[in-house]
N, C-alpha and C positions, 0 to 999 in steps of 0.2 A: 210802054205801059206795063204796071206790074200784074202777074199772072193771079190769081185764088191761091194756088200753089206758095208762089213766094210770099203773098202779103199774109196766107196763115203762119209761114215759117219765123215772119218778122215780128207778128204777132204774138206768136209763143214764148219767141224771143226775150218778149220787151217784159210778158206779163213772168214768166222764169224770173227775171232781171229783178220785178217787183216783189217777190217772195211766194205767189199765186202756186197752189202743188196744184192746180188743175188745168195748168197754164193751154193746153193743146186743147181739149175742149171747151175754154171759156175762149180763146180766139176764135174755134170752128164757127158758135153762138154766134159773138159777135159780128163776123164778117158775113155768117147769114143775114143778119138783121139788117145790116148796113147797104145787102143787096137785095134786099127783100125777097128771098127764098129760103127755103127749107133746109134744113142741115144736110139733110141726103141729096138734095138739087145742090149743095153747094160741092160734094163730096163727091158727087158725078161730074164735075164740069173745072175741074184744079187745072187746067191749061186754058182756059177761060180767059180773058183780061179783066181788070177791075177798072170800071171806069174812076177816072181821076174825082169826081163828086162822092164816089161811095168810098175810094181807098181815102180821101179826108175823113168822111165820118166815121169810118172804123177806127183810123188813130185816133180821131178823138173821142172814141168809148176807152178804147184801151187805155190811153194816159187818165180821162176817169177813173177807170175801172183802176188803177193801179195806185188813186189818190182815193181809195177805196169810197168811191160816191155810190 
């Protein structure tokens, strides 16, 4: 399973790749949203696992987000 840690690193990654200059704080967002917690509960807890249902729905905000919806 991928960590909070690695799926924001992936995440910044992808949204960089898309042209996004905010790319590290709109993955943080997203990957809250997608675990239903708070940016600071997500920022406390980056050795965490992401479970396989929320690391889908974060990539699919992010490849959204990157098809600017």
């Amino acid at each position: 399973m991928t960590t909070i840690a690695q799926a924001l690193k992936i995440g910044k990654n992808r949204l960089n790749d898309c042209g996004h200059q905010n790319a590290k704080s709109e993955a943080e967002w997203l990957l809250a949203e997608a675990l239903g917690l708070s940016r600071s509960e997500l920022l406390l807890t980056t050795s965490e696992s992401v479970p396989n249902l929320a690391n889908r729905r974060f990539e699919q905000m992010i490849e959204r987000r990157c098809r600017h919806e």
